[in-house]
C-alpha positions in Angstrom: -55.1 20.4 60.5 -55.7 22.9 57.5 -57.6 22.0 54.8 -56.3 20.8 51.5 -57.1 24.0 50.0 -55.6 26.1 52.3 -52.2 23.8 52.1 -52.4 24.4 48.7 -52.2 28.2 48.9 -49.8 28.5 51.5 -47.6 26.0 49.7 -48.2 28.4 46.2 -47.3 31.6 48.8 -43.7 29.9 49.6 -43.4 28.4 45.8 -43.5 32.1 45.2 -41.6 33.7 47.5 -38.6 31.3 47.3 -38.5 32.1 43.7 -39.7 28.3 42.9 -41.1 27.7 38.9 -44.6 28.4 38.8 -47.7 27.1 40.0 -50.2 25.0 38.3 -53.7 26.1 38.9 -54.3 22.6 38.2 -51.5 21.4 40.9 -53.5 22.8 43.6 -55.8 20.1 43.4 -52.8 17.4 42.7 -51.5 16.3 46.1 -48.6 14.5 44.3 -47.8 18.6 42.9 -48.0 19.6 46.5 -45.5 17.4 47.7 -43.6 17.8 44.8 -43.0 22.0 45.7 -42.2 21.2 49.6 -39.5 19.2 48.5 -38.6 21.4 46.3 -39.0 24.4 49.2 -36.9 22.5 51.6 -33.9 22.1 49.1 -32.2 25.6 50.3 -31.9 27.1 53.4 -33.8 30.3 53.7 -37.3 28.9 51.4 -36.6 25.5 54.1 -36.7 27.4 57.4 -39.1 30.0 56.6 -41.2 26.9 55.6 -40.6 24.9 58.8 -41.5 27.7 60.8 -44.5 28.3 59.4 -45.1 24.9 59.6 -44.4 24.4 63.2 -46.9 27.8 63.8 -49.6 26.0 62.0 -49.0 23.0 64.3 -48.0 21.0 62.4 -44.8 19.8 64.2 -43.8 16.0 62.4 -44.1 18.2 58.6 -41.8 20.7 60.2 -39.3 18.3 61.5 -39.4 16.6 57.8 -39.2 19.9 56.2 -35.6 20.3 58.5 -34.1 16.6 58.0 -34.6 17.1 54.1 -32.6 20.8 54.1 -30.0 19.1 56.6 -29.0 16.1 54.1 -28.5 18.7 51.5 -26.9 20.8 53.9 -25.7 19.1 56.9 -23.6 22.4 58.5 -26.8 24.5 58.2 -27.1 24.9 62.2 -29.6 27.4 62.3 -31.6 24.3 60.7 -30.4 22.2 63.1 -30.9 24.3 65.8 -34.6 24.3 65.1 -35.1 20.4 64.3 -33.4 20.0 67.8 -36.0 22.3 69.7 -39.0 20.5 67.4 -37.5 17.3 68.1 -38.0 18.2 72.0 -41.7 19.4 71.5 -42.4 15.8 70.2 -40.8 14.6 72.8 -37.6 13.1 71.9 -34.6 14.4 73.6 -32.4 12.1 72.9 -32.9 13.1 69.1 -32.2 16.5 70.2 -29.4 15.6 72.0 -27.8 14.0 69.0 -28.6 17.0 67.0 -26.9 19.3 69.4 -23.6 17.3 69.8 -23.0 17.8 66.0 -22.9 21.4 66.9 -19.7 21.1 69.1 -17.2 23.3 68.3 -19.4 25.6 66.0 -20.8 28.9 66.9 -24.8 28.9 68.1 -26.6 31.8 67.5 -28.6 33.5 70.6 -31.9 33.4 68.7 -31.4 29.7 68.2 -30.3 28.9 71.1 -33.2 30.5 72.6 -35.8 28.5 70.5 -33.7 25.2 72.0 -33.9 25.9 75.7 -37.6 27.1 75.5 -38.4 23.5 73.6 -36.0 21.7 75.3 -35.4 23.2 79.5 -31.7 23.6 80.9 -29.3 21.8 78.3 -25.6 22.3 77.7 -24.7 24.8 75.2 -22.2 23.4 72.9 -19.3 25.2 72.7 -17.9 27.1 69.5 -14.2 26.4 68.6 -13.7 30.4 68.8 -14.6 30.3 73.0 -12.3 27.3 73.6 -9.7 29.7 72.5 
């Protein structure tokens, strides 16, 4: 697990590169600050991915997966999102999370990439099928 310094700057990294308000020297030290700017991270898209991802390389899987739920309830059709809390969701070993995830995909398009990520995480699983196939 990183150290709470090293949390601290990556969190001030994202802060910054998602065009967040600024930093605090003093919030680096303030743990209630830190959570305060993931939250704030995982609002949109983009800054909520980026920071899953980076997440997930760092190991830390369960911070990842709660970095994706809170960009899904502010945007539940982000499927790139839910894409990647499905193949995280299989790398903690829960597939029938996964599966639940996926079936809210039916009848929307699945990107390659994504797909990719699921069926590394996840083995052999049905791809759902966009509305624009079934025609």
């Amino acid at each position: 697990m990183a150290s709470p310094g090293r949390a601290s700057m990556f969190v001030l990294i994202v802060a910054c590169a998602s065009g967040l308000a600024t930093f605090p020297a003093r919030a680096q030290d303030d743990p209630a600050a830190v959570l305060d700017l993931l939250a704030q991270a995982s609002t949109e898209i983009a800054p909520g991915l980026a920071l899953a991802r980076e997440q997930s390389a760092a190991g830390d899987l369960i911070g990842a997966v709660a970095t994706l739920e809170r960009v899904l309830l502010a945007h539940p059709d982000a499927d790139e999102a839910r894409l990647m809390h499905a193949s995280l969701l299989c790398r903690l070993d829960d597939p029938a999370g996964a599966r639940a995830e996926l079936e809210q995909l039916a009848g929307r398009p699945v990107s390659d990439q994504g797909w990719a990520e699921v069926t590394t995480a996840c083995g052999a699983v049905e791809r759902p099928v966009s509305r624009e196939a079934e025609g």
